[in-house]
C-alpha positions as CSV (number, residue, x, y, z in Angstrom):
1,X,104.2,-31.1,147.6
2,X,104.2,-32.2,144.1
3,X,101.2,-29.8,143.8
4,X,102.8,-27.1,145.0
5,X,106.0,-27.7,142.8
6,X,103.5,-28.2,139.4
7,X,102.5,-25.0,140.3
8,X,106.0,-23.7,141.1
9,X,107.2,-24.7,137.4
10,X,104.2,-23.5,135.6
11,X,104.2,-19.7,137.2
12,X,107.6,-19.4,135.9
13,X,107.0,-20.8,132.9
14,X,104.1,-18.3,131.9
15,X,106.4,-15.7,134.1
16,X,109.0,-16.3,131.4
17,X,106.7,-16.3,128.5
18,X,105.4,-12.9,129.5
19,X,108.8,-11.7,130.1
20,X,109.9,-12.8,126.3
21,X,106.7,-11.8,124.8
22,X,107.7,-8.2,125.8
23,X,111.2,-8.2,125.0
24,X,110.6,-9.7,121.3
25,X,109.0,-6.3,120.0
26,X,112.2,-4.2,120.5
27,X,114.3,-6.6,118.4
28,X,111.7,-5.8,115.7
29,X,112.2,-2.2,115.6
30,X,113.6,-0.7,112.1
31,X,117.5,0.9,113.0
32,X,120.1,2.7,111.9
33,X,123.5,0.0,112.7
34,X,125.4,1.4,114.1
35,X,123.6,3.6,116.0
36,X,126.4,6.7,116.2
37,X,129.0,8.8,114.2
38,X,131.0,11.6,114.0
39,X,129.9,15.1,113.1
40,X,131.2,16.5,110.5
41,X,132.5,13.2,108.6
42,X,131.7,10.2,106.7
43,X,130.0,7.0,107.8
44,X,128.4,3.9,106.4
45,X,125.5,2.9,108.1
46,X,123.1,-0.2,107.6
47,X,119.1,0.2,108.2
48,X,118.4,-3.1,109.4
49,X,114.9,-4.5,108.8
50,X,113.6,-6.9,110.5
51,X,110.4,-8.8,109.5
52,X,107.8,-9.0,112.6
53,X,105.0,-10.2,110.8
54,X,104.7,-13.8,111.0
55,X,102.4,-14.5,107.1
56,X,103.6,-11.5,105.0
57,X,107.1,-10.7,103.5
58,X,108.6,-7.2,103.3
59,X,108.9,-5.9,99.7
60,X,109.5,-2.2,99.9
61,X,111.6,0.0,102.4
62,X,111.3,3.4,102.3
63,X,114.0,5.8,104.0
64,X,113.3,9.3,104.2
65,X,116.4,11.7,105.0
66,X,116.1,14.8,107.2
67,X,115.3,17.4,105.0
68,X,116.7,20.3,108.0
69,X,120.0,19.0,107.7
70,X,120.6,17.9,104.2
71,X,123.7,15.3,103.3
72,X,126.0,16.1,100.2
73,X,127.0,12.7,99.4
74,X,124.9,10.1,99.9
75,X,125.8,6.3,97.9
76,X,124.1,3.1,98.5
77,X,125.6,-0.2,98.8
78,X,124.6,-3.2,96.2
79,X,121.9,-5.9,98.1
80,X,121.3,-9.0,96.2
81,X,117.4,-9.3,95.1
82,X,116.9,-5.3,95.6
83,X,116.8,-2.3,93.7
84,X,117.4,1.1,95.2
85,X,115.7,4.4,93.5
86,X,117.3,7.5,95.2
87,X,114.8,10.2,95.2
88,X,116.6,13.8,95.1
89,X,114.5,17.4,96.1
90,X,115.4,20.9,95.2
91,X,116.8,22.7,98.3
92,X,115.4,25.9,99.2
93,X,118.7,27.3,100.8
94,X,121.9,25.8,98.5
95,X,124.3,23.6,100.4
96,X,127.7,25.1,101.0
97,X,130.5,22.0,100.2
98,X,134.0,22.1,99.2
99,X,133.3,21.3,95.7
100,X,130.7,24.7,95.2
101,X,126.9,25.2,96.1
102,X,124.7,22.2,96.2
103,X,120.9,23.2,95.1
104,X,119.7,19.5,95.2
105,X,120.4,16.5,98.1
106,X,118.7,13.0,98.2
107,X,115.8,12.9,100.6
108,X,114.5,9.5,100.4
109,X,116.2,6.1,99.1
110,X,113.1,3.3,98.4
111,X,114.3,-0.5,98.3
112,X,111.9,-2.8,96.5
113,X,111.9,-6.0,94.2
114,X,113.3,-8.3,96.9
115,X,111.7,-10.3,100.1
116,X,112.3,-10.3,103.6
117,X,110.5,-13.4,104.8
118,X,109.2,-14.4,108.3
119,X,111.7,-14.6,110.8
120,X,114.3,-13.1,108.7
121,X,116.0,-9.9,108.5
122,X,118.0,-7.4,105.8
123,X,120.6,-4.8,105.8
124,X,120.5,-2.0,103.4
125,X,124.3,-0.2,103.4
126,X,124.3,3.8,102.7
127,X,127.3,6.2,102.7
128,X,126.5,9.3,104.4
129,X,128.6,12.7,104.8
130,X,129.5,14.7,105.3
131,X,127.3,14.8,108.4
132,X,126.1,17.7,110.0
133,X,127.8,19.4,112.7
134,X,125.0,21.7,114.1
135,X,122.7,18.8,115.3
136,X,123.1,15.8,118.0
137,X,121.3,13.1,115.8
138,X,119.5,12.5,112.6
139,X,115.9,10.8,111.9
140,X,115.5,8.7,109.0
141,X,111.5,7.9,109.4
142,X,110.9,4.8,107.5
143,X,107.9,2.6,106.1
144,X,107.7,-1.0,105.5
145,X,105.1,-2.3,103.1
146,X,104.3,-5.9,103.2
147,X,102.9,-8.3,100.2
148,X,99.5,-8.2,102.3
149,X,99.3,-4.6,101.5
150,X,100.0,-3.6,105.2
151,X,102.3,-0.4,105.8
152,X,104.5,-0.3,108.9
153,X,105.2,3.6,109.8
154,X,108.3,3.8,111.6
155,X,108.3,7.5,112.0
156,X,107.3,8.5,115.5
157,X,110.1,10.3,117.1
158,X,111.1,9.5,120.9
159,X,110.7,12.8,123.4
160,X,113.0,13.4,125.9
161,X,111.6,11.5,129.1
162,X,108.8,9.4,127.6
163,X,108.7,5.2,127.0
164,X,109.9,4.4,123.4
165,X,106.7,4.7,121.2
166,X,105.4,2.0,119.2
167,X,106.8,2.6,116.1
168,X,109.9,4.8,116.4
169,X,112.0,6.0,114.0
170,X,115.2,5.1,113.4
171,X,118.0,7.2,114.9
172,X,121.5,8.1,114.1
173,X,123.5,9.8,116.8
174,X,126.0,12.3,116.2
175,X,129.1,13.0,118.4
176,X,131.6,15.5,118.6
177,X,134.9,13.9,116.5
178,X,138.5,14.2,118.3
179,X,140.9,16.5,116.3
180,X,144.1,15.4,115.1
181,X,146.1,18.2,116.3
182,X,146.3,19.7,113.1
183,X,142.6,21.8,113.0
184,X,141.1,19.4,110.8
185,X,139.0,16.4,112.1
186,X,140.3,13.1,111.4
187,X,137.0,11.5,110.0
188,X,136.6,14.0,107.5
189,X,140.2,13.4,105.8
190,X,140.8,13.3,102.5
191,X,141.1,9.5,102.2
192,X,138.3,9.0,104.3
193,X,136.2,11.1,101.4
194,X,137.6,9.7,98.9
195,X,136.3,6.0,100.0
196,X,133.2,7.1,100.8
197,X,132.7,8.5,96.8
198,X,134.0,5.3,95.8
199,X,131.8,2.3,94.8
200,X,130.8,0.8,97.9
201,X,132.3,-3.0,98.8
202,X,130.8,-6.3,99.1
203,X,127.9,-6.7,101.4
204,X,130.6,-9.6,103.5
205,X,133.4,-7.1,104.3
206,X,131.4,-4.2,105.1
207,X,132.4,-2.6,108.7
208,X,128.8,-1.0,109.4
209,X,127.2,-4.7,109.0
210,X,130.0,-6.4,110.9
211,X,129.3,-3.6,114.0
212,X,125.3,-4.2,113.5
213,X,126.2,-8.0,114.0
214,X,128.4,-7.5,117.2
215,X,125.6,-5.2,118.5
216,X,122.6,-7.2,118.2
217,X,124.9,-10.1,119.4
218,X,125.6,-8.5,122.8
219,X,121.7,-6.8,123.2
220,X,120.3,-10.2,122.4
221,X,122.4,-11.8,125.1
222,X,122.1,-9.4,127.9
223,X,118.7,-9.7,127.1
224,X,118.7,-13.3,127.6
225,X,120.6,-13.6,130.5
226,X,117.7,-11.0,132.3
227,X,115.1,-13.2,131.4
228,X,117.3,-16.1,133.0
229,X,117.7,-14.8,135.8
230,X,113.8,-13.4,136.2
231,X,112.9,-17.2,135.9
232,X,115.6,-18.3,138.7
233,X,114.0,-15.8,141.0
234,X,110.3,-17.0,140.6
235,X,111.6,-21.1,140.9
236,X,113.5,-19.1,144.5
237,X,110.6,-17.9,145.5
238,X,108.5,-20.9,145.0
239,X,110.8,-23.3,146.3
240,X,111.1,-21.7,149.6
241,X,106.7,-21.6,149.8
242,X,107.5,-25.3,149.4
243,X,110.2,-25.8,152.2
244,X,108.2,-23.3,154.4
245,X,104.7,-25.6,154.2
246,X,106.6,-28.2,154.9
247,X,108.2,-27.3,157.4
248,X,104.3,-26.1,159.3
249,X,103.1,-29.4,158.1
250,X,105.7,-31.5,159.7
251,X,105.8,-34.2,162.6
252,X,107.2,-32.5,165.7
253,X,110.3,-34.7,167.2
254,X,109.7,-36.8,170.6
């Protein structure tokens, strides 16, 4: 019996193992935080990246904007340790906005001069908008290039059906906003422009990070709580090979 219960313990252990040695990758997946907005208005988003390599540290973020729907106004927030060199590209069609024709709009926004060490993780806050309104997302491919010269490409694109591919790109989902009754949409108000030109806040009272925080908080559990319960099943299953040999091995009453 104690055999049999040795074994028990150590399938699910390695059961477990397996089951957390798969689920680790996809919290080290370059994202946009959070992960949705509104068409047509302003947001502040955070890329959060995450350092998955174990001996190098992340020096240099690259984030590439979509060049087939090009953003207006786009401001990055402050990060401790980094510098941010926005990278702007003549537009071959000028941008219609409010404020005349734009002929030039940021396309890529590269981070360097600080570290992201093992097991650690950054932010990097941007102000978009306004954001397109002909398009259900955005794809910000992105690159990650470590001390040890190695380049992470996060730019594959996820197809419609298919498993998530190795390296995807980070994603920004764009909804349809609710009007305020008055023909205009709410997220595009004039206030609401006028604090996304401003300079951005602090890094502590930032909404988008706060959101990223509460996000990752509930994915990491509900993750947690499936590998729990993927263990539970295995000790079931063992324990009742255990009751059942004992019950064909047993002394047969008088």
């Amino acid at each position: 019996m104690n055999t049999v219960m040795r074994r028990a313990t150590a399938l699910a252990a390695v059961t477990g193992a397996a089951v957390l040695a798969t689920a680790v990758p996809a919290f080290a997946h370059v994202s946009v935080q959070p992960g949705n907005a509104a068409k047509g208005g302003y947001s502040t988003v955070a890329f959060k990246v995450p350092n998955e390599d174990d001996k190098a540290s992340t020096i240099k973020v690259e984030v590439n904007l979509p060049g087939d729907h090009p953003i207006a106004s786009v401001s990055v927030q402050p990060v401790a340790g980094w510098t941010a060199q926005i990278t702007k590209t003549k537009l071959k069609t000028p941008l219609k906005t409010g404020h005349g024709d734009l002929t030039e709009a940021v396309t890529k926004i590269t981070w360097s001069g600080g570290k992201i060490k093992p097991g650690e993780f950054q932010q990097f806050p941007v102000s978009l908008g306004p954001l397109p309104e002909d398009t259900d997302q955005l794809v910000f491919k992105a690159l990650q290039t470590y001390d040890n010269k190695e380049v992470v490409r996060w730019i594959e694109e996820q197809q419609k059906g298919q498993e998530e591919p190795e390296h995807p790109a980070p994603v920004l989902a764009l909804a349809d906003a609710a009007d305020d009754g008055h023909g205009h949409d709410a997220s595009t108000s004039d206030d609401k422009k006028d604090d996304a030109k401003a300079e951005p806040v602090s890094a502590t009272g930032d909404a988008a990070t706060e959101k990223a925080a509460s996000a990752d908080a509930s994915d990491t559990t509900a993750r947690v709580l499936g590998i729990v319960g993927i263990v539970v099943g295995v000790l079931g299953v063992a324990f009742g090979v255990v009751a059942g040999r004992r019950r064909g091995t047993g002394t047969p009453s008088a």
